[in-house]
N, C-alpha and C positions, 0 to 999 in steps of 0.2 A: 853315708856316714850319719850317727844319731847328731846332731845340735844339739839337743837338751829334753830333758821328759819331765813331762806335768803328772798330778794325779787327776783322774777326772774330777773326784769330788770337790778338788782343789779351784776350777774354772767352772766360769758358767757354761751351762749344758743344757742341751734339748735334743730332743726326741723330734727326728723329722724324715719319715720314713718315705722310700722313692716308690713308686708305684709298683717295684715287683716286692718290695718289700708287702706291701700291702694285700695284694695276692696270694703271698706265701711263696713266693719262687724265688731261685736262685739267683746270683749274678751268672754264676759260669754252670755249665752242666753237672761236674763233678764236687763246684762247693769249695776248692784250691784254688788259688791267686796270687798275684804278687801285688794289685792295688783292688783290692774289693770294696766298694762303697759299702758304710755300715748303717744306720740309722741315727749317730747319735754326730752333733753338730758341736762346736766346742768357740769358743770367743779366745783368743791367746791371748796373754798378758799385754796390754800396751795398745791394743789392736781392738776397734769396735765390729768389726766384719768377723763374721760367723764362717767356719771352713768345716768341711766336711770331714771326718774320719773314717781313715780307710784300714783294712786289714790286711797282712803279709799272710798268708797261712798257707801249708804245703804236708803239713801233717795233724795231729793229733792238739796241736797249738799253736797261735797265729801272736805274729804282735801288730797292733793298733797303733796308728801315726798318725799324722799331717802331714801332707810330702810340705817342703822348703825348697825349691828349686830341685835338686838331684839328692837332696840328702830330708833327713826326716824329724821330727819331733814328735817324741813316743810317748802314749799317752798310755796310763798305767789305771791299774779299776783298784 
């Protein structure tokens, strides 16, 4: 279930890329996933700890979140 969506421009943001990001490789072989680490890190409202954004993607476009326990906050470009 979404909880609530940010825009990214709206929150503070950084750029902090994982090491295959850095290499240029994938997370999974095919590039599809249901939690893909992205490179960009976000602050929530209220909140001083930095989470990481993930992406859903299974086709042609994915949507970006923060998981929240089992459900998610979608973050918008």
């Amino acid at each position: 279930m979404i909880l609530k969506e940010h825009y990214l421009a709206d929150l503070p943001h950084k750029d902090m890329p994982l090491w295959w990001h850095k290499q240029g490789l994938s997370y999974t072989h095919s590039g599809y996933g249901k939690k893909i680490p992205t490179t960009h890190m976000v602050q929530l409202p209220g909140s001083l700890r930095w989470r990481r954004v993930y992406c859903c993607i299974f086709s042609n476009i994915g949507t970006c979140y923060v998981p929240q326990g089992q459900d998610w906050i979608v973050i918008l470009d």
